[in-house]
MDTraj code that builds the backbone (N, CA, C; nanometers):
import mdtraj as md
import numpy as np

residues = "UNK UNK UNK UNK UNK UNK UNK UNK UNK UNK UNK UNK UNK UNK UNK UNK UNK UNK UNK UNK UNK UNK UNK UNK UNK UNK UNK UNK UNK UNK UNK UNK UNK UNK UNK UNK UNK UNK UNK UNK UNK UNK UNK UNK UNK UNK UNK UNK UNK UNK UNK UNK UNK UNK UNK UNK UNK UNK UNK UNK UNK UNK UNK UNK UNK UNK UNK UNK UNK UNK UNK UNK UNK UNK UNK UNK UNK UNK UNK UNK UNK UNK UNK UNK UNK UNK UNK UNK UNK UNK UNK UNK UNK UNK UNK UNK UNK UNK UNK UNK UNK UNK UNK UNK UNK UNK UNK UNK UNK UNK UNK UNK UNK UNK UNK UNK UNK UNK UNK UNK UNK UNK UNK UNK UNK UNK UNK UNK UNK UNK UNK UNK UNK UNK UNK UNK UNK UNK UNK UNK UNK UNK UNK UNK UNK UNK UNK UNK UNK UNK UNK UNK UNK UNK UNK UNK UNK UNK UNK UNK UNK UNK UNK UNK UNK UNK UNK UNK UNK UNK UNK UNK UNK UNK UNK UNK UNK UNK UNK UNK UNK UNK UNK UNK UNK UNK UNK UNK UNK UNK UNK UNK UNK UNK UNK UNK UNK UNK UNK UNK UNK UNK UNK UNK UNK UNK UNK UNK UNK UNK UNK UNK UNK".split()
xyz = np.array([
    [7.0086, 12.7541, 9.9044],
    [7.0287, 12.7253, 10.0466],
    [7.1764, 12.7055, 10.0749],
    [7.2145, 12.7797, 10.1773],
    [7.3557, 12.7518, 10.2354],
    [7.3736, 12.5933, 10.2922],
    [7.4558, 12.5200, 10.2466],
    [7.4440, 12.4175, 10.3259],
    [7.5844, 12.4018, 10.4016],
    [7.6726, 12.4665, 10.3849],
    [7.7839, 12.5167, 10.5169],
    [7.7135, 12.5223, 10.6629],
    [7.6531, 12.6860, 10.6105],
    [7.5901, 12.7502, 10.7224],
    [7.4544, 12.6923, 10.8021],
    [7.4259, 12.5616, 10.7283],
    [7.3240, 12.5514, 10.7961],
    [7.3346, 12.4067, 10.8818],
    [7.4645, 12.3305, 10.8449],
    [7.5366, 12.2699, 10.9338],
    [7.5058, 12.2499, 11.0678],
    [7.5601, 12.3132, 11.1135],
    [7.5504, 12.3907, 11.2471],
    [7.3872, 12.3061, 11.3132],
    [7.3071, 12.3425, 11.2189],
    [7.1642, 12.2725, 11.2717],
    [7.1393, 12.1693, 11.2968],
    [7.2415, 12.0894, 11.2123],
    [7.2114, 11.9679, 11.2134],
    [7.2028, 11.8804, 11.3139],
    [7.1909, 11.7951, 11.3869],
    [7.2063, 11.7266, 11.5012],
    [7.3036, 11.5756, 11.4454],
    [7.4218, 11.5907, 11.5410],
    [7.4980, 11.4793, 11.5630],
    [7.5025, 11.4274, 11.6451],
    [7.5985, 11.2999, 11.5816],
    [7.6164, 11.1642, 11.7126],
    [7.6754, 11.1863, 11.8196],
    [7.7453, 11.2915, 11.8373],
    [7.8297, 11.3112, 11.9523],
    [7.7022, 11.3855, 12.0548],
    [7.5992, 11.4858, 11.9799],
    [7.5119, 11.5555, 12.0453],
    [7.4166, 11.4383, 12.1140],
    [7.4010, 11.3052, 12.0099],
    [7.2933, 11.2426, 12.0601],
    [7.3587, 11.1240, 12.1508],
    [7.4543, 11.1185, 12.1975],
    [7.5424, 11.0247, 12.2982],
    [7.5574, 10.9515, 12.2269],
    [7.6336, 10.9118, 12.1078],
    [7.6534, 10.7989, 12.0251],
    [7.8035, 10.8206, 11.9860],
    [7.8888, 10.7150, 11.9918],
    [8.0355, 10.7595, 11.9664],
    [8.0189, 10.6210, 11.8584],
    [8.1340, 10.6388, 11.7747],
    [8.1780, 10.5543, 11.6364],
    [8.3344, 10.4723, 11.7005],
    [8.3313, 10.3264, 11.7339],
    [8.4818, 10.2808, 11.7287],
    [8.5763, 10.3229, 11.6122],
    [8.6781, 10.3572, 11.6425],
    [8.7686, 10.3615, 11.5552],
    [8.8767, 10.2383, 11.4722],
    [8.8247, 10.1223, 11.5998],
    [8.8145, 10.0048, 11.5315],
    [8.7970, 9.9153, 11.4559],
    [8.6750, 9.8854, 11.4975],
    [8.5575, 9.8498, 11.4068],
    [8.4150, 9.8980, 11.3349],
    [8.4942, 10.0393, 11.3657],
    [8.3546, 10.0974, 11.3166],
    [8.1939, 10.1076, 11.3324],
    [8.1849, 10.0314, 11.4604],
    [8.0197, 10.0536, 11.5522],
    [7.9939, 10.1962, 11.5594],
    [7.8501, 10.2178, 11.5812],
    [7.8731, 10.2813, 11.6082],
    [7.7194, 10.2711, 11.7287],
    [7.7529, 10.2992, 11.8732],
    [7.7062, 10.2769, 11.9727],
    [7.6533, 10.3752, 12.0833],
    [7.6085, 10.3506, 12.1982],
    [7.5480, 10.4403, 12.2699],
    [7.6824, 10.4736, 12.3738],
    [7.6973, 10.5697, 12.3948],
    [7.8299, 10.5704, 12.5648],
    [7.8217, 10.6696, 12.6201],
    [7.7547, 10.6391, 12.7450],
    [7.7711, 10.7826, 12.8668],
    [7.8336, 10.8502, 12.8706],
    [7.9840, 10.7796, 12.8962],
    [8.0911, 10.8925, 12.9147],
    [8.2130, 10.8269, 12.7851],
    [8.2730, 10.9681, 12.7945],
    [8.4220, 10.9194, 12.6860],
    [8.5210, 10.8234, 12.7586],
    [8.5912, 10.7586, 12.6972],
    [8.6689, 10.6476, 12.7255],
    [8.5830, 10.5591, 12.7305],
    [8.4809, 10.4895, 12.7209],
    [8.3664, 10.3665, 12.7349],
    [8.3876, 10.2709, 12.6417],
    [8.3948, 10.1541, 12.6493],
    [8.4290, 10.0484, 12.5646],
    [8.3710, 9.9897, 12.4440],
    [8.3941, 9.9581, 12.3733],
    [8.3218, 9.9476, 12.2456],
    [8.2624, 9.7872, 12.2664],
    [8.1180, 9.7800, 12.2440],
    [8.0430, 9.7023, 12.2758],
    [8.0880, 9.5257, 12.1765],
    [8.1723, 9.5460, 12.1260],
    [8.2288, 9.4332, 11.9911],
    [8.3381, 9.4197, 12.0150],
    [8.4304, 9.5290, 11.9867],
    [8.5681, 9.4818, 11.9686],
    [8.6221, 9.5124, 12.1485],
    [8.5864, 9.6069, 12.2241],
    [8.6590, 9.6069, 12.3538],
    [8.7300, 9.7632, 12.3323],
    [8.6947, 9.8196, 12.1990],
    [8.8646, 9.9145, 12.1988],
    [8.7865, 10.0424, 12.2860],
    [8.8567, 10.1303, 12.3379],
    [8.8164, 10.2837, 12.3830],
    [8.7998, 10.3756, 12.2996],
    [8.5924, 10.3947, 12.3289],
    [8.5931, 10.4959, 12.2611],
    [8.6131, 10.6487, 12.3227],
    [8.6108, 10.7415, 12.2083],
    [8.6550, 10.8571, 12.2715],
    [8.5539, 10.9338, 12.1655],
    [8.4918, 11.0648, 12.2318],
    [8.4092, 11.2030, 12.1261],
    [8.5558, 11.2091, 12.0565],
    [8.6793, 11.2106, 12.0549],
    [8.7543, 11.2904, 12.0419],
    [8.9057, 11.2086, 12.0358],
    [9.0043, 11.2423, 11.9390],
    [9.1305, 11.1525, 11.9834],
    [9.1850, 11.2029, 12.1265],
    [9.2122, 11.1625, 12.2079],
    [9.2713, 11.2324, 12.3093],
    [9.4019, 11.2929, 12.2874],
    [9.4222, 11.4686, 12.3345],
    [9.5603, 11.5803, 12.2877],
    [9.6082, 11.5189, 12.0998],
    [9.4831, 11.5272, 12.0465],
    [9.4915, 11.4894, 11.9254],
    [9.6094, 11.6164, 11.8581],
    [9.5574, 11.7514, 11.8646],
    [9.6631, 11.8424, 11.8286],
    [9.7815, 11.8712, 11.8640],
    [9.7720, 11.8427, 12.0352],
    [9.9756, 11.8640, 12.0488],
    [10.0210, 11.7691, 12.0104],
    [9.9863, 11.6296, 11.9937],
    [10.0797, 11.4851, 11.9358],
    [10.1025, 11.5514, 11.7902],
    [9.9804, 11.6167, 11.7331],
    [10.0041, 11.5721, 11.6495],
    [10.1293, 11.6911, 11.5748],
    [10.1216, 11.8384, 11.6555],
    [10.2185, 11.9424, 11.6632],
    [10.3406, 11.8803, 11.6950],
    [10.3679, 11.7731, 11.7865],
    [10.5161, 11.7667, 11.8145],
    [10.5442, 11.6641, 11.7509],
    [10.4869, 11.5734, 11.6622],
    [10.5420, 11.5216, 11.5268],
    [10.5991, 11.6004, 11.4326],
    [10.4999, 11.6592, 11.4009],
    [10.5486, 11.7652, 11.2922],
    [10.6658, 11.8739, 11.3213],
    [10.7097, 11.9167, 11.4432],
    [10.7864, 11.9649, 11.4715],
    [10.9159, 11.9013, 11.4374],
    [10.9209, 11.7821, 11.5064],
    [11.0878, 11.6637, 11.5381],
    [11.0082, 11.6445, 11.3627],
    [10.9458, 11.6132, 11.2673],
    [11.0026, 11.5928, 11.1403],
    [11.0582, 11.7163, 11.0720],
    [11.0158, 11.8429, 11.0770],
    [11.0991, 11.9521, 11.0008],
    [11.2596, 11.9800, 11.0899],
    [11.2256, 11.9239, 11.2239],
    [11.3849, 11.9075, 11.2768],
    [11.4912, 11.8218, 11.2119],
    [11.4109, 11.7075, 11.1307],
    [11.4926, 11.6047, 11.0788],
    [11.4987, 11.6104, 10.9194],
    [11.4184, 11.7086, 10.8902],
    [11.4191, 11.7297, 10.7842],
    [11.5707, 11.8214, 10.6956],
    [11.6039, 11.8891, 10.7570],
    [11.7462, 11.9609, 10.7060],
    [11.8287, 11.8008, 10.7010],
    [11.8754, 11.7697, 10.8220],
    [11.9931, 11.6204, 10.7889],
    [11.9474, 11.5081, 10.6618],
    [11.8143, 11.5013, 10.6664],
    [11.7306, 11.3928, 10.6058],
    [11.8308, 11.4536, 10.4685],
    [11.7876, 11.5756, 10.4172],
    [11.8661, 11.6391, 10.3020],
    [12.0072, 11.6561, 10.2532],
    [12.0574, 11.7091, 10.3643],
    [12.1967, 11.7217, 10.3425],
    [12.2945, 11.6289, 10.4056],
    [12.2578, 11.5120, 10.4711],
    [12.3497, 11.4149, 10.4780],
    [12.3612, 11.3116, 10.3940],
    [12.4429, 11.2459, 10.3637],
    [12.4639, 11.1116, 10.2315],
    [12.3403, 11.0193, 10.2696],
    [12.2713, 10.9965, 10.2102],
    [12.1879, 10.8639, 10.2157],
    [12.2558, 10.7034, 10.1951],
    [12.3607, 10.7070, 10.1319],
    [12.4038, 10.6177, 10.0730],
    [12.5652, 10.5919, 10.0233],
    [12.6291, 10.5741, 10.0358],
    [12.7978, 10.5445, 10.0055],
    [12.8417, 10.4248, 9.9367],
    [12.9036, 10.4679, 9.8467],
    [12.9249, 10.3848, 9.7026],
    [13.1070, 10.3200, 9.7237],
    [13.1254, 10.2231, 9.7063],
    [13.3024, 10.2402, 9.7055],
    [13.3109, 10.1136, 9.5819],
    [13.4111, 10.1141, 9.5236],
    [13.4171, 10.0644, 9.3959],
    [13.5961, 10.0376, 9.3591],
    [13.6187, 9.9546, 9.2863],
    [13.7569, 9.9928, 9.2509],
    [13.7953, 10.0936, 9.1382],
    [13.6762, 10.1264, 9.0399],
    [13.7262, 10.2461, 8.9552],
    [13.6903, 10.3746, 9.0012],
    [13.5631, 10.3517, 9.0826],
    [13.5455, 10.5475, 9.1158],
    [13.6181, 10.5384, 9.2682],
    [13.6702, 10.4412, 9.3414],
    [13.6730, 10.4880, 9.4809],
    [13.5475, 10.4886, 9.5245],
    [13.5702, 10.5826, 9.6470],
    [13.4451, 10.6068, 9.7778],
    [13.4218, 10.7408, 9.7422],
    [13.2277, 10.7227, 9.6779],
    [13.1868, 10.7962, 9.7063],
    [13.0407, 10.8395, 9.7780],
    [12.9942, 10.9619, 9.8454],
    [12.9036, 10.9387, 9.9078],
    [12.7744, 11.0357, 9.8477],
    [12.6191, 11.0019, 9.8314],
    [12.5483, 11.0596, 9.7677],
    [12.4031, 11.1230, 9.8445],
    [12.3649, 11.2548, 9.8300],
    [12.2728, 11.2882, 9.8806],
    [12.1571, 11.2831, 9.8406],
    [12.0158, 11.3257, 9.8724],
    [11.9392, 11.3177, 9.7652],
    [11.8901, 11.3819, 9.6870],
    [11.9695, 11.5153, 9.7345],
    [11.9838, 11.6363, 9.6270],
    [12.1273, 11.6009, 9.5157],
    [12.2302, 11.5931, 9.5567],
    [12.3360, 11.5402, 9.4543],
    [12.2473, 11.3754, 9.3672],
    [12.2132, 11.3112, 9.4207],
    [12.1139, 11.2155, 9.3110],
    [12.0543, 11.2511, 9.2709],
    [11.9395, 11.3554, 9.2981],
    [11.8718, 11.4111, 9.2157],
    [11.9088, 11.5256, 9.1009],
    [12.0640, 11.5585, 9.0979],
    [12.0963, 11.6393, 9.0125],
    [12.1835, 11.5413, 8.8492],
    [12.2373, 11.4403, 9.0069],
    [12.2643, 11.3725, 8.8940],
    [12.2276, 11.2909, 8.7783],
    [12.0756, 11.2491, 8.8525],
    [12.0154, 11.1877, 8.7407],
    [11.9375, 11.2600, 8.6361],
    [11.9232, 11.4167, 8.6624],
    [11.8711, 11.4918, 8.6012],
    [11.9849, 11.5364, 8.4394],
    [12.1275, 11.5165, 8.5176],
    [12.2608, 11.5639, 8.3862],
    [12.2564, 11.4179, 8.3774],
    [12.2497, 11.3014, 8.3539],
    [12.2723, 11.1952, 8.2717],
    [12.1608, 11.2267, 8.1503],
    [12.0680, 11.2472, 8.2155],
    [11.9949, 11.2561, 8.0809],
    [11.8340, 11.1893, 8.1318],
    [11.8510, 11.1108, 8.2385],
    [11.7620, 11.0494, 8.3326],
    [11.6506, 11.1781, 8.3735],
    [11.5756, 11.2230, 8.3304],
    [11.4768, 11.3099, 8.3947],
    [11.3684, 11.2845, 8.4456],
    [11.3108, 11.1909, 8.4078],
    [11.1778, 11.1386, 8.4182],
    [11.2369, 11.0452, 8.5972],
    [11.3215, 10.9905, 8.6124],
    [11.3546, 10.9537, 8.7178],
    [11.3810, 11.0214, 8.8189],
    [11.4428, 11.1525, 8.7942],
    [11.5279, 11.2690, 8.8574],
    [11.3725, 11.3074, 8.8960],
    [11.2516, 11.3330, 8.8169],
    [11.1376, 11.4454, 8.8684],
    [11.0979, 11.3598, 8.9848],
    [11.0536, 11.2017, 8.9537],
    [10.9815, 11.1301, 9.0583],
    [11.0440, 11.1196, 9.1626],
    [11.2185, 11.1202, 9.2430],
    [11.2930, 11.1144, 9.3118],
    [11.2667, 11.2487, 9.3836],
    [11.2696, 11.3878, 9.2844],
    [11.2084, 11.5271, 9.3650],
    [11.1138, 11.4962, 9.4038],
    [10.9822, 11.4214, 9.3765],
    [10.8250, 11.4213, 9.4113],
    [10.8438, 11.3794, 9.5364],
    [10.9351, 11.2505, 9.5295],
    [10.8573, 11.1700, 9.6194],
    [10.9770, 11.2193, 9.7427],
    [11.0972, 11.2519, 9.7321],
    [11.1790, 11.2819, 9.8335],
    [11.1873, 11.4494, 9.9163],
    [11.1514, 11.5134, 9.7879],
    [11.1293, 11.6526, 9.8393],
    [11.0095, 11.7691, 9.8531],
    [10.9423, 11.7073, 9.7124],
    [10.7840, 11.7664, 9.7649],
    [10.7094, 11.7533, 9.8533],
    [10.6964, 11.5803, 9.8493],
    [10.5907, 11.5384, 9.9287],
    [10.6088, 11.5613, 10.0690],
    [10.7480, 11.5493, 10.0937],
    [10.7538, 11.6004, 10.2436],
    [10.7329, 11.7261, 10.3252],
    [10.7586, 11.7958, 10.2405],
    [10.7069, 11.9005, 10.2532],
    [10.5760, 12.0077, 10.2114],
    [10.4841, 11.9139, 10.1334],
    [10.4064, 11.9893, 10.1314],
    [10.2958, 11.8846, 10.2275],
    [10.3579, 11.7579, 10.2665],
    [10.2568, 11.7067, 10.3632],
    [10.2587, 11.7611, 10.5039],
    [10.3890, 11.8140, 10.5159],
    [10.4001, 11.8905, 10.6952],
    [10.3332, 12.0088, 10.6691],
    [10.3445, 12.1000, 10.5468],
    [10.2745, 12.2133, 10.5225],
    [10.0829, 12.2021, 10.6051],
    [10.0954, 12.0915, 10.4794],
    [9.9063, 12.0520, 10.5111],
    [9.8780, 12.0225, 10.6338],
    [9.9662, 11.8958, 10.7000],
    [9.8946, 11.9011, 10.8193],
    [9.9332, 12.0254, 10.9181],
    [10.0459, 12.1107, 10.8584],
    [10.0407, 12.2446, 11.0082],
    [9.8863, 12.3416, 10.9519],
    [9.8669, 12.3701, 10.8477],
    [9.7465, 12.4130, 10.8236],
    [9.6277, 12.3490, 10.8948],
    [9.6347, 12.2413, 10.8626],
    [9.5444, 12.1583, 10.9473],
    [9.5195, 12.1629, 11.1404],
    [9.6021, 12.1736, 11.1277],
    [9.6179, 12.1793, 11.2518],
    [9.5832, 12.2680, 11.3374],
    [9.6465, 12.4071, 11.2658],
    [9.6071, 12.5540, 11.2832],
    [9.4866, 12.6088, 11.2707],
    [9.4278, 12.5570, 11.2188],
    [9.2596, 12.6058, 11.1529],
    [9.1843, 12.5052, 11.2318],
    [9.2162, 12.3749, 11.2880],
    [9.1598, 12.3261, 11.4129],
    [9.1088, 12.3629, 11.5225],
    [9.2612, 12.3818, 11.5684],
    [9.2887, 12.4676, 11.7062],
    [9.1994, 12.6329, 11.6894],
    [9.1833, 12.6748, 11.6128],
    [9.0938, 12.8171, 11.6094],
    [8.9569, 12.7619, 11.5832],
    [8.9621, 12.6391, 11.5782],
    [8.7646, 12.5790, 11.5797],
    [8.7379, 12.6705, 11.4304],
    [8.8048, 12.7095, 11.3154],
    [8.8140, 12.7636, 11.1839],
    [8.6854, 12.6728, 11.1533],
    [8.5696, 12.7235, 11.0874],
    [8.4775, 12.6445, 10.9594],
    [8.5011, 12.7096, 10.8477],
    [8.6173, 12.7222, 10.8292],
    [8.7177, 12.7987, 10.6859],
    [8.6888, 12.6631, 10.5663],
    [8.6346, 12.6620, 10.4785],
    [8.6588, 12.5545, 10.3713],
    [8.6799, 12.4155, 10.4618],
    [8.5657, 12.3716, 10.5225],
    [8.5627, 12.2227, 10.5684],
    [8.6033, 12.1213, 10.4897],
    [8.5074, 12.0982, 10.3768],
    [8.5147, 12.0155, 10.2763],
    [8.5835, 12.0031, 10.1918],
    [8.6900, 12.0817, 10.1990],
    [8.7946, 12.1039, 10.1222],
    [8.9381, 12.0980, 10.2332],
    [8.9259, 12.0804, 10.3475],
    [9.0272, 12.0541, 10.4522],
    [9.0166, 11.9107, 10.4659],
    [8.9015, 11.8699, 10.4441],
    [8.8546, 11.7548, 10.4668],
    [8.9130, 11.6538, 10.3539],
    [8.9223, 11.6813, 10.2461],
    [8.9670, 11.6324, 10.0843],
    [9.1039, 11.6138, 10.1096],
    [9.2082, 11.7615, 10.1857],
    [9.2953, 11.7454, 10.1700],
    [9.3726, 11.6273, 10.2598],
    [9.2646, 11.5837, 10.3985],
    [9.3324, 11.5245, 10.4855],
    [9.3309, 11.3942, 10.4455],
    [9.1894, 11.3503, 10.3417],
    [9.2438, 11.2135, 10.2589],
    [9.3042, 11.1886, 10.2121],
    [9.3492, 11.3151, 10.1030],
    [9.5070, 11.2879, 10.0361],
    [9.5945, 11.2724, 10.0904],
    [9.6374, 11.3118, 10.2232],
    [9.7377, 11.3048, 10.2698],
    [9.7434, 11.1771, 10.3133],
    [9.6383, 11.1257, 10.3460],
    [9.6284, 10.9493, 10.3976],
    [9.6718, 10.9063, 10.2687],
    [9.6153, 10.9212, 10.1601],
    [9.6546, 10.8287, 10.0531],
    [9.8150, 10.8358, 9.9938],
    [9.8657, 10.9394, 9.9973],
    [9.9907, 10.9460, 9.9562],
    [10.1074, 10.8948, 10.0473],
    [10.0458, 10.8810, 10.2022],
    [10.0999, 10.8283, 10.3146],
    [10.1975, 10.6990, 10.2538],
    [10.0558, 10.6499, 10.1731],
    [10.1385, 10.4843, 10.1691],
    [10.2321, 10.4814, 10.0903],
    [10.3061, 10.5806, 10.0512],
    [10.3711, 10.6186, 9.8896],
    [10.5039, 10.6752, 9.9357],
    [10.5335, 10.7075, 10.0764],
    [10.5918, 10.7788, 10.1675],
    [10.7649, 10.7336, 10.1849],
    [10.7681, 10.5530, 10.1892],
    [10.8808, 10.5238, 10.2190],
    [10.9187, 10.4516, 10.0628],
    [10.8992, 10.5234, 9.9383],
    [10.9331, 10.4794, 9.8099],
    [11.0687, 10.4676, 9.8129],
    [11.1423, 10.6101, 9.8529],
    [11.2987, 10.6046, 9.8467],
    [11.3961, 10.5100, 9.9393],
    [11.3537, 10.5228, 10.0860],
    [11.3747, 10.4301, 10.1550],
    [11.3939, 10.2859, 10.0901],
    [11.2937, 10.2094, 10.0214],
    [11.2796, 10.1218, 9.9505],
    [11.3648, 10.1028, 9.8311],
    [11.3650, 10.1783, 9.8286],
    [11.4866, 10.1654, 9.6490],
    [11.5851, 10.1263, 9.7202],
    [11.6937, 10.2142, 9.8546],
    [11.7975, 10.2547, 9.8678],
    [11.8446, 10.0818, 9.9222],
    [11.7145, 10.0477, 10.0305],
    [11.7537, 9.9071, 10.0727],
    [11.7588, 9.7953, 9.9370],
    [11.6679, 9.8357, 9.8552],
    [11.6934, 9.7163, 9.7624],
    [11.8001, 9.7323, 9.7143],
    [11.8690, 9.8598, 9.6554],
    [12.0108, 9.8407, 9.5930],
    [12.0879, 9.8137, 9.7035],
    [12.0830, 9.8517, 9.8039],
    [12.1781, 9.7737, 9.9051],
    [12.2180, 9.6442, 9.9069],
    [12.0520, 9.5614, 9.9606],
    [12.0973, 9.4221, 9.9127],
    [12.1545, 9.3187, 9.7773],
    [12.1078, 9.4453, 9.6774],
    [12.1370, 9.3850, 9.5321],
    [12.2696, 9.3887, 9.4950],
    [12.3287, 9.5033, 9.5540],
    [12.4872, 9.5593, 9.4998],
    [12.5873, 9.5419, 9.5808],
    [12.6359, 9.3775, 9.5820],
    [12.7002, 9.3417, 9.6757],
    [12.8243, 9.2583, 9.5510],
    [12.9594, 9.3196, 9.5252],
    [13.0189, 9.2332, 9.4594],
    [13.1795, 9.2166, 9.5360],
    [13.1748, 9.2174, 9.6355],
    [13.3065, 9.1421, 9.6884],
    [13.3792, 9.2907, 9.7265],
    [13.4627, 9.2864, 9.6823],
    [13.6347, 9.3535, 9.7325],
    [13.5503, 9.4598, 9.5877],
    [13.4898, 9.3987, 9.4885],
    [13.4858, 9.5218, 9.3836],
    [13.4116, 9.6257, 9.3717],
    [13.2968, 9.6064, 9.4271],
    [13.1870, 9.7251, 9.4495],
    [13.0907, 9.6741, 9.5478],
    [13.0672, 9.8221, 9.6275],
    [12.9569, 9.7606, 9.7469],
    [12.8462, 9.9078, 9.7570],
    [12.7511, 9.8878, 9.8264],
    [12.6631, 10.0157, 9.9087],
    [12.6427, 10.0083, 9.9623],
    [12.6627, 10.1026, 10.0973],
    [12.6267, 10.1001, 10.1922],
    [12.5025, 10.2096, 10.2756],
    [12.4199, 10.1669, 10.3498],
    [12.3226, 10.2883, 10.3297],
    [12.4248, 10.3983, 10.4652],
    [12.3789, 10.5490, 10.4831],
    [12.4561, 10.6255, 10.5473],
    [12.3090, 10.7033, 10.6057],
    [12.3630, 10.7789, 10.7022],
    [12.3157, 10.8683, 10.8174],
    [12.1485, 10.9271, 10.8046],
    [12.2042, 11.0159, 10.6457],
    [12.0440, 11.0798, 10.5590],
    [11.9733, 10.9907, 10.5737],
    [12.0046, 10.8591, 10.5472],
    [11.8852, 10.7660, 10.4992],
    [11.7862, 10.7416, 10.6578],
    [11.8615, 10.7164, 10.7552],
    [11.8080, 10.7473, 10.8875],
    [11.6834, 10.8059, 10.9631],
    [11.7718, 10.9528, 10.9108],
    [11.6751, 11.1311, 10.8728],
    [11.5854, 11.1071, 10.8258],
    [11.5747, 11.0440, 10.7100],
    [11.4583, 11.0761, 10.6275],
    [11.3973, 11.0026, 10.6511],
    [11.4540, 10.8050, 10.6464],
    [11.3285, 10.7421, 10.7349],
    [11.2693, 10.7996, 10.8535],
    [11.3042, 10.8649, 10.9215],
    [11.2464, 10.9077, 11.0585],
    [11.1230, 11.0243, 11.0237],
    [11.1846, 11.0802, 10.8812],
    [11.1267, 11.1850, 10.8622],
    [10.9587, 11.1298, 10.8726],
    [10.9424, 11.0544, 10.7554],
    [10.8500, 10.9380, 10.6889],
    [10.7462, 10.9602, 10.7779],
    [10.8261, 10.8483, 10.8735],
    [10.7368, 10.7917, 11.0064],
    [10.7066, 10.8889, 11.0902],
    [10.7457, 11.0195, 11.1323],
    [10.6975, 11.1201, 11.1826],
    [10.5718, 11.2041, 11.1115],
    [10.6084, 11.1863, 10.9719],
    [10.5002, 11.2516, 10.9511],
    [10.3588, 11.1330, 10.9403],
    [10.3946, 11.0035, 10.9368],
    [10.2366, 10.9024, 10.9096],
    [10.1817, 10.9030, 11.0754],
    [10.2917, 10.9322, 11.1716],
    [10.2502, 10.9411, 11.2907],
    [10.1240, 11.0615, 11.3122],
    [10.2078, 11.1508, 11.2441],
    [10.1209, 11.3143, 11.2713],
    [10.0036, 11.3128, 11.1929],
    [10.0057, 11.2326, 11.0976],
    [9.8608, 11.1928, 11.0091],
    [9.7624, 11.0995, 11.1196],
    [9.8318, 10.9994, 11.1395],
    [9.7840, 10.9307, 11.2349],
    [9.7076, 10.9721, 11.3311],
    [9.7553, 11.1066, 11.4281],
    [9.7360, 11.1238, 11.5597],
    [9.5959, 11.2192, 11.5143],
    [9.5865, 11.3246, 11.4213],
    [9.5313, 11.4164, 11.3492],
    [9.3499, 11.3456, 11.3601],
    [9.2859, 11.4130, 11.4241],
    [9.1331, 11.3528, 11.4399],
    [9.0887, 11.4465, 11.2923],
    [9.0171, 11.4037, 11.1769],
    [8.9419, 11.4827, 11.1214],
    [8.8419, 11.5464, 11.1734],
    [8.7514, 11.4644, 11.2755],
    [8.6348, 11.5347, 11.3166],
    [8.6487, 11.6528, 11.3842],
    [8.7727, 11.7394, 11.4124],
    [8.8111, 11.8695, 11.4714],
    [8.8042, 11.9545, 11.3366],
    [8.7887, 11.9074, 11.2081],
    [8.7591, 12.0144, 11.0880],
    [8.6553, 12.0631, 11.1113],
    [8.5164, 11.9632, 11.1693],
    [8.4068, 12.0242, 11.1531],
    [8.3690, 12.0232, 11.2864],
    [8.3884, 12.1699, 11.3884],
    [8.3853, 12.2080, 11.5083],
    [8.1719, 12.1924, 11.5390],
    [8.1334, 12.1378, 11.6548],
    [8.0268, 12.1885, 11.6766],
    [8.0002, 12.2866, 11.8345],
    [7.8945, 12.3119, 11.8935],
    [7.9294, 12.3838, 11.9811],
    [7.9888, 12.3043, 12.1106],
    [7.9252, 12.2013, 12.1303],
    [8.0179, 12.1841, 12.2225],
    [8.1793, 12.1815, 12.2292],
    [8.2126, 12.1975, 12.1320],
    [8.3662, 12.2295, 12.1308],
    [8.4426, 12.3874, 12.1412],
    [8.3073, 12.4204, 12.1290],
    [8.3541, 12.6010, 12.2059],
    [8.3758, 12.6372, 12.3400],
    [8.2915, 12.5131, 12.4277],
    [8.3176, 12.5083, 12.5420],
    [8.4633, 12.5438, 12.5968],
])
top = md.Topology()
chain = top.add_chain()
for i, resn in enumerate(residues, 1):
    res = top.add_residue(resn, chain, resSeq=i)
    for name in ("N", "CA", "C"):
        top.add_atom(name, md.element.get_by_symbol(name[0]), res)
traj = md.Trajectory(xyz[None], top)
């Protein structure tokens, strides 16, 4: 038995006037969308409301911020033996790769250059196969949009380092850090993309007919 294809048959909550808070998780009777959730007060909705353009013009302004996030200094070093210098997170990541540091150098690529980009990847896929009401690999769009929640929280690792050595590496007139511009970028990057996770309804993976309407 197909159980993709036979989906479709099934009867849901949205078919049977029943919406789920996103709150608290009721899940209740409501005439119309926007109707209040019988516990907590919050608005429910069949649907996030312009769930896909929020969640398109996140993802947009983060691959906008994504070039500076890269190629501007994150961070500026001044010292009395090296002078002022300023570091990216591609020049850190090369450098810790020629000290001899690799195992540090890979997780700094993971977490500063993969993940960002293969999480805007996923959710523009996502997004795209939405908007065409796609029943292309549900359950497997569906897998990927948890991961992307879960790695979410994993998101501002570098951010985190850069402020802790900030506050840690404070020695007078002899050495200081200061954070710089990139670091900005890329925080912004972060938060643009947990936004676009955020805004992203899963229940648009699995289209029923009333959404052909």
């Amino acid at each position: 038995m197909n159980l993709v294809s036979s989906t479709s048959a099934v009867p849901t909550a949205r078919s049977r006037g029943l919406l789920g808070c996103e709150c608290c998780g009721l899940v209740s009777e409501a005439a119309a969308d926007a109707a209040r959730c019988p516990r907590c007060g919050f608005a429910l909705h069949q649907r996030k409301p312009q769930s896909l353009q929020r969640t398109a013009a996140y993802l947009m302004a983060a691959v906008v911020l994504y070039v500076p996030a890269n190629t501007l200094p994150i961070m500026a070093t001044a010292s009395v033996i090296a002078g002022h210098e300023s570091h990216t997170i591609l020049g850190g990541i090369l450098e810790l790769w020629h000290t001899g540091s690799w195992d540090l150098a890979l997780i700094v690529f993971i977490a500063s250059i993969a993940v960002p980009i293969l999480k805007i990847a996923a959710l523009a896929l996502l997004v795209v196969t939405a908007q065409r009401k796609s029943r292309w690999r549900q359950a497997e769009r569906a897998s990927l949009y948890r991961l992307i929640e879960t790695v979410g929280h994993w998101s501002m690792l570098d951010v985190f380092v850069v402020v802790l050595l900030v506050g840690m590496v404070r020695f007078g007139a002899f050495a200081s850090v200061e954070p710089a511009a990139g670091l900005l970028a890329f925080g912004a990057v972060v938060v643009l993309t947990m936004l676009a996770s955020a805004s992203f309804d899963p229940r648009l993976i699995w289209p029923d007919p009333a959404d052909d309407d």
